[in-house]
LUMSE-732567 format. One record per residue (C-alpha): residue number from 1; residue in one letter; chain; x, y, z. Coordinates in Angstrom, 1 decimal, always signed. Example, Ala and Ser with C-alpha at 12.3 -4.5 7.8 and 13.67 -1.06 7.14 Angstrom:
! residues 2
@k=1; r=a; c=A; x=+12.3; y=-4.5; z=+7.8
@k=2; r=s; c=A; x=+13.7; y=-1.1; z=+7.1
! end
This chain:
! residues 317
@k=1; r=x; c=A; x=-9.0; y=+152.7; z=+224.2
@k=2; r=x; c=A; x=-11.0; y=+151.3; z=+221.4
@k=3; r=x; c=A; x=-10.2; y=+147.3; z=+221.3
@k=4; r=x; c=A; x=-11.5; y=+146.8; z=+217.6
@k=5; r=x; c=A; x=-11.0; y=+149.2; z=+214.5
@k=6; r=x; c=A; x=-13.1; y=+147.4; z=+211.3
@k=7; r=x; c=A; x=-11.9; y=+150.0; z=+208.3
@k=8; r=x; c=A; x=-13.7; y=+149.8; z=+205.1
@k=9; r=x; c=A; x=-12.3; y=+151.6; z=+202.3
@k=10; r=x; c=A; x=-15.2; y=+152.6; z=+199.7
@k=11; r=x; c=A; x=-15.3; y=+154.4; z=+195.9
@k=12; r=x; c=A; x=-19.3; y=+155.4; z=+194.8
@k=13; r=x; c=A; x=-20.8; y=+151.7; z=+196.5
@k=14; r=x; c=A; x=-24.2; y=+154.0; z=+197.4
@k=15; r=x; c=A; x=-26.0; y=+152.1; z=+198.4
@k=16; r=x; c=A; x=-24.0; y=+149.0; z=+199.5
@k=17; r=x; c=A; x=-21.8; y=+150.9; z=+201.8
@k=18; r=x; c=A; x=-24.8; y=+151.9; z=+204.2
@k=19; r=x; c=A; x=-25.8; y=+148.3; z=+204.1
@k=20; r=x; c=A; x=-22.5; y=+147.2; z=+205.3
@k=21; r=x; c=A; x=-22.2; y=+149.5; z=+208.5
@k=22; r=x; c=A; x=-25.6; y=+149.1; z=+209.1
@k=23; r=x; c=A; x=-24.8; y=+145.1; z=+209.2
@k=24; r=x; c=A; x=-21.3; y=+145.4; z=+211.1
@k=25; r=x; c=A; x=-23.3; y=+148.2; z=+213.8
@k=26; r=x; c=A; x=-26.5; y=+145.3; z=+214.5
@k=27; r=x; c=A; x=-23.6; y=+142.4; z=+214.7
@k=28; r=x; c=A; x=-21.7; y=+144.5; z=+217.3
@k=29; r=x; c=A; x=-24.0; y=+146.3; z=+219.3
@k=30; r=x; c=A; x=-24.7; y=+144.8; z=+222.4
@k=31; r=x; c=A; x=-22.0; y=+142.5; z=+222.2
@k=32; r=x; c=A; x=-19.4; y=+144.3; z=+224.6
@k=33; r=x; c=A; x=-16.7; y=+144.8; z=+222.6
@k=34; r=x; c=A; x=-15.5; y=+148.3; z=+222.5
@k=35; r=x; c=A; x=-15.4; y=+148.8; z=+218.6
@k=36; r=x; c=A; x=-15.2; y=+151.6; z=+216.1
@k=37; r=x; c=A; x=-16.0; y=+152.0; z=+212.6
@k=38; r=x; c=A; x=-13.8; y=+153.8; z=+210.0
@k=39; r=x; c=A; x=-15.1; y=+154.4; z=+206.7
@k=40; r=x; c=A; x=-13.0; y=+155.7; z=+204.3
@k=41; r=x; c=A; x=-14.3; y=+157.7; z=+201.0
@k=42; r=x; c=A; x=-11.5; y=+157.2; z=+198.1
@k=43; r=x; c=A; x=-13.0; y=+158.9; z=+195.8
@k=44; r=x; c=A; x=-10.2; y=+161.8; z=+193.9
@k=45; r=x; c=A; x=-9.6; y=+163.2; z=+190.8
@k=46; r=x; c=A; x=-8.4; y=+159.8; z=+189.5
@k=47; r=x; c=A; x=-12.0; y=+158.5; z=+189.2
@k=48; r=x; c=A; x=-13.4; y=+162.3; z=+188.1
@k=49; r=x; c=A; x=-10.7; y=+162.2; z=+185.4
@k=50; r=x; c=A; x=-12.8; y=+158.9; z=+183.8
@k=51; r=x; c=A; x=-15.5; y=+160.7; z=+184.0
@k=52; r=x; c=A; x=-17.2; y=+159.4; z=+187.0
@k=53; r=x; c=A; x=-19.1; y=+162.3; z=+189.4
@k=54; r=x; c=A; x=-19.1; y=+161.1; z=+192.6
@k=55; r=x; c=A; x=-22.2; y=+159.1; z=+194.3
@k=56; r=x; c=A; x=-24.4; y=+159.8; z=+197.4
@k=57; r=x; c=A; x=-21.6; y=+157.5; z=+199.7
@k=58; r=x; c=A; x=-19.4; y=+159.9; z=+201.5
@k=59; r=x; c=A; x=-22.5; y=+162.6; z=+201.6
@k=60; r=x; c=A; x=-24.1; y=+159.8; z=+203.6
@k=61; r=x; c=A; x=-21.4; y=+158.2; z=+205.5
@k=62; r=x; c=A; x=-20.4; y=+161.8; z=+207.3
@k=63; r=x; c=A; x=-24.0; y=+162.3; z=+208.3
@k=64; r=x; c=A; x=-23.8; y=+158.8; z=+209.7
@k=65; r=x; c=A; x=-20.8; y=+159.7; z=+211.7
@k=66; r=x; c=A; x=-22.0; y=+163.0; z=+212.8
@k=67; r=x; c=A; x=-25.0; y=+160.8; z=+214.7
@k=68; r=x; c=A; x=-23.1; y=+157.5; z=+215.5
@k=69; r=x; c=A; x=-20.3; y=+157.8; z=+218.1
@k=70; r=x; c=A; x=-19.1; y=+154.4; z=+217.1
@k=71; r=x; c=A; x=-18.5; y=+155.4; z=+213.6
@k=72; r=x; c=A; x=-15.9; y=+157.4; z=+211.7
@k=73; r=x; c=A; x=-15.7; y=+158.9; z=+208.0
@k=74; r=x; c=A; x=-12.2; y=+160.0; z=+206.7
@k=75; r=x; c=A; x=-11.7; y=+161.0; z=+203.0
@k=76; r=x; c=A; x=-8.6; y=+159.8; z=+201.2
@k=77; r=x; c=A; x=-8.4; y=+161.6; z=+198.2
@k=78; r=x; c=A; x=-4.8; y=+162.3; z=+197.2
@k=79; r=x; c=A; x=-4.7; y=+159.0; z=+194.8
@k=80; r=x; c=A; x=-6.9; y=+155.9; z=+193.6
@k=81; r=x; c=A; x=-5.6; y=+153.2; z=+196.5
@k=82; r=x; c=A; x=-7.8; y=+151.2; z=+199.2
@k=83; r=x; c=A; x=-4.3; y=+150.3; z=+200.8
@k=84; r=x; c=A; x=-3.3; y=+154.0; z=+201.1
@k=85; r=x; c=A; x=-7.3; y=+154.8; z=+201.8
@k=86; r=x; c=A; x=-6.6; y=+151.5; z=+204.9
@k=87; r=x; c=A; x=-3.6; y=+153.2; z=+206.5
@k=88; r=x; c=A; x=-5.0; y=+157.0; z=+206.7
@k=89; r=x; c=A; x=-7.8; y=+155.1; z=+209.1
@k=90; r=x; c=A; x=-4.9; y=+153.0; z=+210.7
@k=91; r=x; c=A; x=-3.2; y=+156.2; z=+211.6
@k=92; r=x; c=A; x=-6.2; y=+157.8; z=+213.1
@k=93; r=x; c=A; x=-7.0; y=+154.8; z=+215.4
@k=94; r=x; c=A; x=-5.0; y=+153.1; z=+218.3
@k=95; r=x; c=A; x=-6.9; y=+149.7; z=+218.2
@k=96; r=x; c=A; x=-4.8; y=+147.0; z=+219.0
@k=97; r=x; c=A; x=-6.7; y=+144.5; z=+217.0
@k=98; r=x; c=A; x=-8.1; y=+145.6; z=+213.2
@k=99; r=x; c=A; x=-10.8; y=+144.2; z=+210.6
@k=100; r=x; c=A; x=-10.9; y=+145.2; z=+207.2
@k=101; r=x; c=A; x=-13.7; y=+144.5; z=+204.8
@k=102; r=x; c=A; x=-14.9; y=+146.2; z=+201.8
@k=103; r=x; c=A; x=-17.8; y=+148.8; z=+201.5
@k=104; r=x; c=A; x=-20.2; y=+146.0; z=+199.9
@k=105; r=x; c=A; x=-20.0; y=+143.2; z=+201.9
@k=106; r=x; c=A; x=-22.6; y=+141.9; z=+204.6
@k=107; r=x; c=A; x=-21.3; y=+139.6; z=+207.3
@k=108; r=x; c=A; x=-23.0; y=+135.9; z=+208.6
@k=109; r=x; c=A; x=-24.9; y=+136.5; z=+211.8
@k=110; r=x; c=A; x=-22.5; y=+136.0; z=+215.0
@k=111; r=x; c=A; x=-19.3; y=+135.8; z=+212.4
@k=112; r=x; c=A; x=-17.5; y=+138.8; z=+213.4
@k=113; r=x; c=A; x=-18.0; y=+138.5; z=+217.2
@k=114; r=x; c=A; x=-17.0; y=+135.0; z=+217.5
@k=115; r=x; c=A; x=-13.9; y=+135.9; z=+214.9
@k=116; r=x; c=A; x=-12.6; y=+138.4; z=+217.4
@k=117; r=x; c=A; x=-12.9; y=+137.0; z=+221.0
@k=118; r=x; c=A; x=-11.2; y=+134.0; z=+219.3
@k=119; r=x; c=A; x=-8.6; y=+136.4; z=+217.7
@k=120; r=x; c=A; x=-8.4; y=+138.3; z=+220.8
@k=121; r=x; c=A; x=-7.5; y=+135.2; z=+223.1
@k=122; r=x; c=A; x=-5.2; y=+133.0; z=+220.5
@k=123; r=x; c=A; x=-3.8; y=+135.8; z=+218.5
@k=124; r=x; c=A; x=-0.4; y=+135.0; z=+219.8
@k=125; r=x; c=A; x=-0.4; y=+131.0; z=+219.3
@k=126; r=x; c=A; x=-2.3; y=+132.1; z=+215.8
@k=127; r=x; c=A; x=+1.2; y=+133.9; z=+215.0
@k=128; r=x; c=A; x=-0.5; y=+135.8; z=+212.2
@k=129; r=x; c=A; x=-4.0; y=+136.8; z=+210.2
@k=130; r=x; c=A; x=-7.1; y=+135.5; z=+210.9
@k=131; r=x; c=A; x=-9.6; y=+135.1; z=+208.1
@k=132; r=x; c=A; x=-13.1; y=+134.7; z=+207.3
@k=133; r=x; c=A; x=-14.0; y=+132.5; z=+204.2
@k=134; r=x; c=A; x=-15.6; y=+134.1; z=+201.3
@k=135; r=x; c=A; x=-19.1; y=+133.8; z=+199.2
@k=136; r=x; c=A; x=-20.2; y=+135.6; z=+196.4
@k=137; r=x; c=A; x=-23.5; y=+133.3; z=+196.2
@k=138; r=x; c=A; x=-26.8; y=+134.9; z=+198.7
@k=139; r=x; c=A; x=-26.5; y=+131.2; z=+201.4
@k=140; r=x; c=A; x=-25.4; y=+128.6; z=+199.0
@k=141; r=x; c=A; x=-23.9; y=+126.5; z=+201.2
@k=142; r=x; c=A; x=-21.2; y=+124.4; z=+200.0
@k=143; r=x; c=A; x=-20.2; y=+127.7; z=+197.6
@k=144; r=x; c=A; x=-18.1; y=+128.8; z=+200.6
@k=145; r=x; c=A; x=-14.0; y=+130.3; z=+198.8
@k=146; r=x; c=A; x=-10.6; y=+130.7; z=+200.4
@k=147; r=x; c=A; x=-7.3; y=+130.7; z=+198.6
@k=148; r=x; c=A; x=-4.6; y=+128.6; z=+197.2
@k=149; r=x; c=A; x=-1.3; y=+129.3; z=+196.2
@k=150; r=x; c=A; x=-0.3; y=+130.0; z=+192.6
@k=151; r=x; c=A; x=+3.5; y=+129.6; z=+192.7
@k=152; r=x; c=A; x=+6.0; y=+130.0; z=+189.7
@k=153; r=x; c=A; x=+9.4; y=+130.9; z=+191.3
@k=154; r=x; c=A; x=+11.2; y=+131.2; z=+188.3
@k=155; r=x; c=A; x=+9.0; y=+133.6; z=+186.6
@k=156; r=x; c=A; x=+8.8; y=+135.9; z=+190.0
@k=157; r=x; c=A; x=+5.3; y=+134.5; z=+190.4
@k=158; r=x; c=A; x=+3.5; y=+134.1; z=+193.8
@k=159; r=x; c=A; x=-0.1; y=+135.0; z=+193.6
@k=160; r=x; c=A; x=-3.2; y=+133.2; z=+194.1
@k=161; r=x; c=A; x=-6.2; y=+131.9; z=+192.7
@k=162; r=x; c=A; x=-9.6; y=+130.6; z=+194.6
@k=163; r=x; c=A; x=-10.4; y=+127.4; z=+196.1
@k=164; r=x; c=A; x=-13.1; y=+125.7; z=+197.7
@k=165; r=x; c=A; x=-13.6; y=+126.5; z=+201.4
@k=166; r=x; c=A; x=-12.7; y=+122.8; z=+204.1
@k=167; r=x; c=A; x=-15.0; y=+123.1; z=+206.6
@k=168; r=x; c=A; x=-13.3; y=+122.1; z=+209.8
@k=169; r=x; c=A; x=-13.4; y=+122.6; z=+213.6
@k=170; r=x; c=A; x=-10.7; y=+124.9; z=+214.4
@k=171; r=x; c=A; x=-9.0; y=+127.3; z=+212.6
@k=172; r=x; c=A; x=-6.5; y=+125.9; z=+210.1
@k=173; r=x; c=A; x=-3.4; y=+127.2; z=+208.0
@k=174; r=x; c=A; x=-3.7; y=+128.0; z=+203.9
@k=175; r=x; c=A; x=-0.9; y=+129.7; z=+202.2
@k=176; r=x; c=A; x=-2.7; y=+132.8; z=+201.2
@k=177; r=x; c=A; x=-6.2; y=+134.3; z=+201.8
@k=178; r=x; c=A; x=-8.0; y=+137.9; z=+200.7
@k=179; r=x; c=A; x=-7.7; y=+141.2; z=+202.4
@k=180; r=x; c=A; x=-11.4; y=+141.3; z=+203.0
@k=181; r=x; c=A; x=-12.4; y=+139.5; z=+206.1
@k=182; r=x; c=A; x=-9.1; y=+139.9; z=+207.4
@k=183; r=x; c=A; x=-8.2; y=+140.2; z=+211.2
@k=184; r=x; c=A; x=-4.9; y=+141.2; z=+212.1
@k=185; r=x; c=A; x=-2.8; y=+143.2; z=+215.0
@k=186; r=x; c=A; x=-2.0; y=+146.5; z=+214.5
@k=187; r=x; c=A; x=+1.9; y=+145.6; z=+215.9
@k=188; r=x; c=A; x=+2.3; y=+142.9; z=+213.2
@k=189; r=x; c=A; x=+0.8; y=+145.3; z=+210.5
@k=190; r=x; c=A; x=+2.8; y=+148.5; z=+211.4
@k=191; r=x; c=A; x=+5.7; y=+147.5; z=+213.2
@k=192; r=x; c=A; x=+6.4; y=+144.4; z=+211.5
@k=193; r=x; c=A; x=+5.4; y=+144.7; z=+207.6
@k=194; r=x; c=A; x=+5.3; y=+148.7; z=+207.7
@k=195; r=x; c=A; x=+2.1; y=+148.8; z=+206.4
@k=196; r=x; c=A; x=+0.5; y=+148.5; z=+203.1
@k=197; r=x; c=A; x=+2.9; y=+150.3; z=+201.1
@k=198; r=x; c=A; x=+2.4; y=+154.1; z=+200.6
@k=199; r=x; c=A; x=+2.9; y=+153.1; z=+196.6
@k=200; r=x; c=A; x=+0.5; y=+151.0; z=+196.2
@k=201; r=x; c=A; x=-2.4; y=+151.9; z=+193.7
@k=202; r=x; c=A; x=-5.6; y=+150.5; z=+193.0
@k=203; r=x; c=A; x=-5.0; y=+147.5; z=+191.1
@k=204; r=x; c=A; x=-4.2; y=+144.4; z=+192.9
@k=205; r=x; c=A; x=-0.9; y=+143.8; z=+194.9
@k=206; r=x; c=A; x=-2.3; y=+144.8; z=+198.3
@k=207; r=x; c=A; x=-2.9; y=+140.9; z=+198.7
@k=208; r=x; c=A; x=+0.2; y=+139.8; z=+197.4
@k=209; r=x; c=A; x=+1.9; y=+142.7; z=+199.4
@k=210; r=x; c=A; x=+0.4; y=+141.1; z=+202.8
@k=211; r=x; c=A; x=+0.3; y=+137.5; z=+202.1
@k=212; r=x; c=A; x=+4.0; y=+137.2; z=+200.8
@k=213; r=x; c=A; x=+5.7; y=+139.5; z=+203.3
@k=214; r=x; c=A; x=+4.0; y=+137.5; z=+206.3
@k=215; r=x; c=A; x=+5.1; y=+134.4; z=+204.8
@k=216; r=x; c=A; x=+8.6; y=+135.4; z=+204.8
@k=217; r=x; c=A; x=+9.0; y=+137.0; z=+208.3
@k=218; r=x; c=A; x=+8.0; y=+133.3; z=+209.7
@k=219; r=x; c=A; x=+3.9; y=+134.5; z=+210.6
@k=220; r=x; c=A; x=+0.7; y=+132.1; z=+209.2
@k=221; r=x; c=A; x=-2.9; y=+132.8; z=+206.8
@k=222; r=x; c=A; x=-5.1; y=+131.0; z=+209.5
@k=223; r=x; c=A; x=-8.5; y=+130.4; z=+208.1
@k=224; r=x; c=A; x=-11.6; y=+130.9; z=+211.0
@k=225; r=x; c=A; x=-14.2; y=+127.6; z=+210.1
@k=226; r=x; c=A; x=-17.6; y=+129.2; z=+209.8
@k=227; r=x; c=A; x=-20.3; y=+131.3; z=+208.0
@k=228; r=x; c=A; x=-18.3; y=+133.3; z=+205.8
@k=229; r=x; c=A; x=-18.2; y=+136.9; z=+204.8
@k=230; r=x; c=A; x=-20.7; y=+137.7; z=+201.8
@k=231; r=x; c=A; x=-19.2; y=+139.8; z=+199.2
@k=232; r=x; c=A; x=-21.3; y=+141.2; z=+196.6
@k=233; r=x; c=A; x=-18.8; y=+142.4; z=+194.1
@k=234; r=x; c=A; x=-20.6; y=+145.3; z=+192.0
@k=235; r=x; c=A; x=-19.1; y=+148.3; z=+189.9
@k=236; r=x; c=A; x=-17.2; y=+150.5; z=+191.9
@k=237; r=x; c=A; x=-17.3; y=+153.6; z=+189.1
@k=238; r=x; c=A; x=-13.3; y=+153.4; z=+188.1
@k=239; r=x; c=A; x=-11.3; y=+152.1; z=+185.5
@k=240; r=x; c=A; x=-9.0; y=+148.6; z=+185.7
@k=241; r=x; c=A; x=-5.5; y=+149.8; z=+184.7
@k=242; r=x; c=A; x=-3.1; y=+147.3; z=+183.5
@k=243; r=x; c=A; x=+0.4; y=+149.3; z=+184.1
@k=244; r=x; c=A; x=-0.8; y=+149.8; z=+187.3
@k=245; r=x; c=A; x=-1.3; y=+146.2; z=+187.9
@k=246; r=x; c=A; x=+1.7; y=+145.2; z=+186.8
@k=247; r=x; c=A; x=+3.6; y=+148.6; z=+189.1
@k=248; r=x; c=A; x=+2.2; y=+147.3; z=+192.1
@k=249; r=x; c=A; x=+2.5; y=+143.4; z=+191.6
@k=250; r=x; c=A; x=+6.0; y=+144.5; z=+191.1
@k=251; r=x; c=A; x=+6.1; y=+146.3; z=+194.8
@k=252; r=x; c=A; x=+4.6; y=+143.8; z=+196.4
@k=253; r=x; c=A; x=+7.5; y=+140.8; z=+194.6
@k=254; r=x; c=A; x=+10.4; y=+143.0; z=+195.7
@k=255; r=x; c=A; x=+9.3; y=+143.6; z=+199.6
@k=256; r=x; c=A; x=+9.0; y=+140.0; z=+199.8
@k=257; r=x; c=A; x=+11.4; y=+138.8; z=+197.5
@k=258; r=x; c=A; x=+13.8; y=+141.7; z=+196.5
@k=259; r=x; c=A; x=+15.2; y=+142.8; z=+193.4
@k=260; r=x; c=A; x=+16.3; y=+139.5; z=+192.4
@k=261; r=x; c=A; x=+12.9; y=+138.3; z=+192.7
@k=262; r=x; c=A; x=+10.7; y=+141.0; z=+191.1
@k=263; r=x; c=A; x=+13.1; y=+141.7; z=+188.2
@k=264; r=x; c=A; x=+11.9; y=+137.8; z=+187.4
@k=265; r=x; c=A; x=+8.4; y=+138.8; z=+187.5
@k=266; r=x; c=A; x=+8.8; y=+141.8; z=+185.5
@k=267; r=x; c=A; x=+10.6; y=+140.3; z=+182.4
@k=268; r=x; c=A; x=+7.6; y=+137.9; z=+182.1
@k=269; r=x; c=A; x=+4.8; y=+140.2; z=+182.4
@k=270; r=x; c=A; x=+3.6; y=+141.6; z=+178.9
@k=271; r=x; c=A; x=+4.6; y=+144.9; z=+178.5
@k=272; r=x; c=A; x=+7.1; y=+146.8; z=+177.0
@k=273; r=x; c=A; x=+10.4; y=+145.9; z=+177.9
@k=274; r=x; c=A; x=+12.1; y=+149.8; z=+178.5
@k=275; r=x; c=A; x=+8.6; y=+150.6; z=+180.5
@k=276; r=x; c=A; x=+9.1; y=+147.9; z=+182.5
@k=277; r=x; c=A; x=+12.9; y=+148.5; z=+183.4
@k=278; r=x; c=A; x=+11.7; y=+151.9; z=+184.5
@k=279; r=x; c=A; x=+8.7; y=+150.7; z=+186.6
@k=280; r=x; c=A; x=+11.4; y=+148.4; z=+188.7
@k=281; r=x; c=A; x=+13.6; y=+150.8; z=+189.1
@k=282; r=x; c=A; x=+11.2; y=+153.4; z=+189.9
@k=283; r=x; c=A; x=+9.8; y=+151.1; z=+192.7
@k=284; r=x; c=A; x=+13.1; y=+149.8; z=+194.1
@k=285; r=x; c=A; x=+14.6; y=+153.6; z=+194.9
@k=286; r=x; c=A; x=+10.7; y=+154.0; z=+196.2
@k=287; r=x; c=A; x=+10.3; y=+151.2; z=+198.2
@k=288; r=x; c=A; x=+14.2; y=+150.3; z=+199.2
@k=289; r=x; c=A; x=+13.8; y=+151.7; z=+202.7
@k=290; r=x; c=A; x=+10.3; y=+149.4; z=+203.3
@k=291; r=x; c=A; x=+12.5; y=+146.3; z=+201.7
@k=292; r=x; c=A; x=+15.1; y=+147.0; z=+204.2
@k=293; r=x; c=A; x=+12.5; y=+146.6; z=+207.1
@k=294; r=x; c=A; x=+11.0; y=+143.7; z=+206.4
@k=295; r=x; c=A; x=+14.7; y=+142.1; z=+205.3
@k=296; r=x; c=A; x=+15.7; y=+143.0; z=+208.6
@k=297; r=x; c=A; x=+13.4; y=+140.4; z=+210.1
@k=298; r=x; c=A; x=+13.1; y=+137.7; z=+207.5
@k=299; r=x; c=A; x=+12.9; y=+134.0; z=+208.2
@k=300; r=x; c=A; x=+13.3; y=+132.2; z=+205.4
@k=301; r=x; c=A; x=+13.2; y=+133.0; z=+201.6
@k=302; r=x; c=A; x=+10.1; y=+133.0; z=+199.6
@k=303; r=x; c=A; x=+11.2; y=+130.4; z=+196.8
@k=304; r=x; c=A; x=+11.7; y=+128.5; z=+200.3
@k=305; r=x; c=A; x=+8.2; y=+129.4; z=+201.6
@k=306; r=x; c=A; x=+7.0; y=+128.3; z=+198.1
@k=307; r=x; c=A; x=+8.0; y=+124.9; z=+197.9
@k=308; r=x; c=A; x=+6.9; y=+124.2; z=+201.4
@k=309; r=x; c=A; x=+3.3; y=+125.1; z=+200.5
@k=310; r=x; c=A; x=+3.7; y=+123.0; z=+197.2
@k=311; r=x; c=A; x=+4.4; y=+120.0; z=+199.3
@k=312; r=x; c=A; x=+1.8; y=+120.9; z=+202.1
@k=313; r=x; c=A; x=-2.5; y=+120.7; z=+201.5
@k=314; r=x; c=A; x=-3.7; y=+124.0; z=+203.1
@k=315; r=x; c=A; x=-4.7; y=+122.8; z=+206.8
@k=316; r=x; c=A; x=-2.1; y=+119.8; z=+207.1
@k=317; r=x; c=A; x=+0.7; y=+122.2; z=+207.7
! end
């Protein structure tokens, strides 16, 4: 059984998507971990509607695959969504222990190795995510990002913003970090949270989805101190959409915080008021069943979770 599945969701990042399995292959090679690669092309008729042919990526990545046994290409085209594109190569792997990054990144030499056998040996004391830090400066050291919380309980808000990475000598917890970089358990992301939810779009709430819903069910963000994860943020050939934004900001509020919760979000975001009404109902007849699994094994409440993390500095808690 393959030990580690590292999924990368990509849409037309030719040529940044062969430098990123190229990286991830010369990291793990040789390093005896049993590992595979699963790229997944999202491109679909959401990005050929804006006029966007598609690049030379999943051309390239399913001759890669055809050559390397250690690597994978799926296509995910029924709808513009890295979450949905995450889960179809989820599904197709058994991998008790998962990495996801995105199809431009390039990882620091010895980060991914060392961030697994570490993962691999404390996952359970860890109780939760492991993460890399961030850069999107070529070895500025110092220029090193995680997370901090963003917290507005009354107006449905919890969402994030960056922060400069503490170095330290062990990993340490912050309330919320990206989805790229992220090391996690296949039991706490399927059994536990359900997955990333099968509504989810492209624009943003995938984060807020993960980081919110662990935080309720009782599990930790843990931060791994070391060379971070560089993430070269280019085009990407699609379209930001804002009611999509706002649809799936307003998932990700009621898994975590119910109806209650993202009705408060949703009569502060800008918007027209009826569209709005229907977009949370829409999503609470979608997603009930999903809310009902994770309410099933919450801990606390996340106005609780919240004010804990106003109180605590991210690594004191």
């Amino acid at each position: 059984m393959t030990e580690l599945a590292i999924v990368i969701p990509f849409v037309n990042e030719y040529p940044q998507i062969a430098f990123t399995v190229q990286n991830l292959m010369c990291e793990l090679n040789g390093s005896g971990i049993d590992y595979k690669i699963i790229a997944v092309d999202n491109y679909c008729q959401e990005v050929a509607a804006q006029g966007r042919p598609a690049d030379k990526g999943g051309q390239y990545m399913a001759e890669i695959a055809r050559i390397q046994e250690r690597v994978t290409c799926l296509s995910y085209s029924d709808k513009l969504s890295h979450w949905n594109a995450k889960m179809a190569a989820v599904r197709a792997t058994d991998a008790p222990f998962l990495f996801f990054c995105d199809g431009h990144c390039i990882l620091s030499q010895g980060a991914l190795v060392g961030m697994y056998r570490y993962y691999e040996a404390h996952h359970e004391a860890l109780h939760g995510t492991l993460h890399l830090p961030l850069s999107y400066m070529l070895e500025r050291t110092g220029r090193e990002l995680i997370y901090k919380l963003v917290a507005d309980a009354e107006k449905g808000v919890a969402h994030y913003s960056f922060s400069r990475y503490r170095p330290a000598e062990k990993p340490y917890r912050v309330p919320c970090m990206s989805t790229c970089g992220v090391m996690i358990t296949r039991e706490i992301l399927v059994d536990r949270l359900g997955g990333w939810p099968a509504e989810l779009g492209i624009y943003g709430g995938g984060e807020n989805f993960l980081n919110f819903c662990l935080a309720v069910l009782g599990y930790h963000i843990n931060i791994i101190p070391g060379p971070p994860l560089y993430h070269y943020a280019e085009k990407r050939g699609y379209r930001w959409n804002h009611t999509d934004w706002v649809r799936n900001r307003c998932i990700a509020a009621y898994l975590h915080g119910g109806r209650d919760f993202a009705g408060r979000f949703m009569a502060y975001v800008k918007g027209r008021p009826e569209v709005l009404s229907s977009i949370l109902d829409d999503v609470v007849i979608r997603c009930g069943e999903q809310r009902r699994h994770i309410k099933s094994q919450q801990v606390m409440d996340i106005e609780d979770w919240m004010q804990h993390w106003v109180n605590v500095a991210p690594g004191a808690a």
